[in-house]
Steps between C-alpha positions, in 0.01 A plus 500: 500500500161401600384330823599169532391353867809275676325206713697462832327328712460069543168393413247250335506556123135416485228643696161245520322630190844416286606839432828645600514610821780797416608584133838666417898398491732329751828422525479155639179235539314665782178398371402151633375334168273191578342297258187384615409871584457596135128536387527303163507161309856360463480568110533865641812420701829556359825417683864486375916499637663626193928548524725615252890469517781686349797434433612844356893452428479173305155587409262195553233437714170304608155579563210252693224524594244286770143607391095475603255668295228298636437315167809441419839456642857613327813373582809610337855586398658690257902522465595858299827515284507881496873456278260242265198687481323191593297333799371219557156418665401170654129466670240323606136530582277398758101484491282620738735532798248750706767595710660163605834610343603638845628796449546697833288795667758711525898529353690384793579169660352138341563270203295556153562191275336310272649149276346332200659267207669804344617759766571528879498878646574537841474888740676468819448763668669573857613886486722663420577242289250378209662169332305396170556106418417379078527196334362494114658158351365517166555870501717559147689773340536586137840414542337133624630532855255349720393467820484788773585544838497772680615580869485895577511660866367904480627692795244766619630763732277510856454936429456445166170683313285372279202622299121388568205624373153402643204602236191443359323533159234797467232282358498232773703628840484092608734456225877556612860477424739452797880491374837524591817568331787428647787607318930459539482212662903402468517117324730197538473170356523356183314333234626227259348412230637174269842497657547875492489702817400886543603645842329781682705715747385827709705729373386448110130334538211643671143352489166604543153383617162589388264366756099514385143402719184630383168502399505618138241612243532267125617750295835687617832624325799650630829674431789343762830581539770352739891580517744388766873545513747741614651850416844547597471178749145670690194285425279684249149404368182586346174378512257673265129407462159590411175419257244308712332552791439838690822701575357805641627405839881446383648338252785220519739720313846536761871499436750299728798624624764316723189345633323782568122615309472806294134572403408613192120625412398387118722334217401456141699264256488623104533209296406401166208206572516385126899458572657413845804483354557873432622706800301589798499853697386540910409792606294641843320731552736723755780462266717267753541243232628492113615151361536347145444141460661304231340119484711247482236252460090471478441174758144507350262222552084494457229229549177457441287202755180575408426808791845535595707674295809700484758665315811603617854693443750460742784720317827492650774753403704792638418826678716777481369926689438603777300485851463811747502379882285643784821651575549703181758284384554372165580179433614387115438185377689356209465151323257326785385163430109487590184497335140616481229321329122565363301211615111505440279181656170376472486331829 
């Protein structure tokens, strides 16, 4: 395994010349992140809340996401039918926001939301608990159901770890990413859609959140993947990343069990980029983790605004091999709704 450095201590992000004042891994947000500390134009600032929401024994679930890349703003929701094969995305887009979106210096305590014509999203959050509020009225369904509401409350444990990375690209070190990934966050709530309702309940729906401040470079991609549920009634997760920026210090790559962080050194996925469709392998490079990945679906999307661009696959499916713990243990997975996704931006 090769040296990655654990930040401990609280402390500014940001020292006065914009670069990071300590590079490396934590398991919570002991970096203070400030805004109006970062050295750049707010084209160059990128902020996002991202959740995702499982429910893994009737197999449904819902994504959204409150964005600020500066230029342009993304809000959205997607509902997954996992039994279907189908999702569902409904978004909209905001120009020029330059950071007026709100979205929070850190991934505590506040409210993020944001309304137009088309969609309401509303972050509450007042630890442990994290309730997420949507309304999409026109949102629709192939099957025609329309209209969305959502009203979701994640529980996240006080001791709980998490996984945050704090680093910076080799060609410009005022260029950073700053992330957390919070993973097994237990769900309850419920979303209806048309007349239907879905439920979510603790004990078979887990959620996670991907929370994202930085100053980035315009031309990025990167491998993701996220999976949060339970093995034999223990929280389990994943979350597996890597392709941008300069991971020398550590990388974001850790495994979660009954709320507890298991650090892995470097992951590769092995997939076929001409077909996302076709099954996926993970491996590391201390041999603490073997899974197969059969997609489900490809939640692919791309556009093209002139200088921002992107193209994206968000493929959701199931994971099935193993994971090593600091302990020696070995944990097998079978059948584990998650994903992982290629996403490359022009931003």
């Amino acid at each position: 395994m090769s040296s990655q450095h654990e930040i401990t201590e609280r402390k500014p992000l940001l020292k006065e010349d914009g670069t990071l004042t300590e590079e490396g891994w934590a398991k919570s947000l002991l970096l203070e992140y400030d805004r109006s500390k970062i050295r750049a134009s707010w084209l160059r600032i990128k902020e996002w809340d991202y959740y995702y929401i499982i429910n893994h024994d009737e197999q449904y679930g819902l994504t959204c996401t409150v964005s600020d890349l500066g230029y342009i703003g993304l809000m959205a929701v997607v509902w997954l039918d996992f039994k279907k094969r189908k999702f569902t995305q409904f978004d909209t887009l905001t120009f020029f926001p330059r950071g007026r979106t709100g979205l929070l210096p850190d991934s505590g305590n506040g409210v993020v939301s944001y309304r137009d014509k088309k969609i309401f999203i509303k972050y509450d959050y007042s630890l442990p608990k994290r309730k997420i509020t949507i309304e999409a009225p026109k949102f629709q369904t192939d099957e025609r159901k329309k209209g969305l509401k959502a009203d979701i409350v994640l529980h996240q444990p006080p001791e709980m770890d998490s996984i945050v990375i704090a680093t910076s690209w080799k060609e410009n070190r005022k260029a950073f990413y700053y992330n957390q990934k919070i993973n097994c966050l237990p769900a309850k709530g419920e979303v209806k859609i048309g007349d239907k309702v879905y439920t979510f309940q603790p004990e078979n729906s887990m959620g996670g959140l991907d929370w994202g401040r930085g100053r980035w470079t315009y031309k990025n991609r990167w491998y993701w993947s996220s999976v949060s549920g339970y093995i034999n009634s223990v929280p389990f997760g994943w979350n597996l990343g890597y392709g941008f920026s300069d991971r020398a210090p550590a990388s974001e790559n850790a495994v979660f069990y009954d709320n507890k962080i298991h650090k892995l050194d470097r992951v590769v996925f092995h997939f076929d980029k001409n077909d996302y469709m076709k099954p996926w392998k993970f491996t590391d490079n201390d041999k603490r983790l073997e899974i197969d990945f059969v997609p489900l679906f490809d939640r692919s999307s791309k556009f093209n605004l002139l200088f921002l661009k992107s193209i994206q696959h968000q493929v959701f499916g199931y994971f099935t091999g193993k994971v090593v713990l600091d302990n020696g243990t070995e944990l097998k997975i079978e059948n584990m709704l998650g994903f992982a996704e290629d996403v490359l931006n022009w931003w």
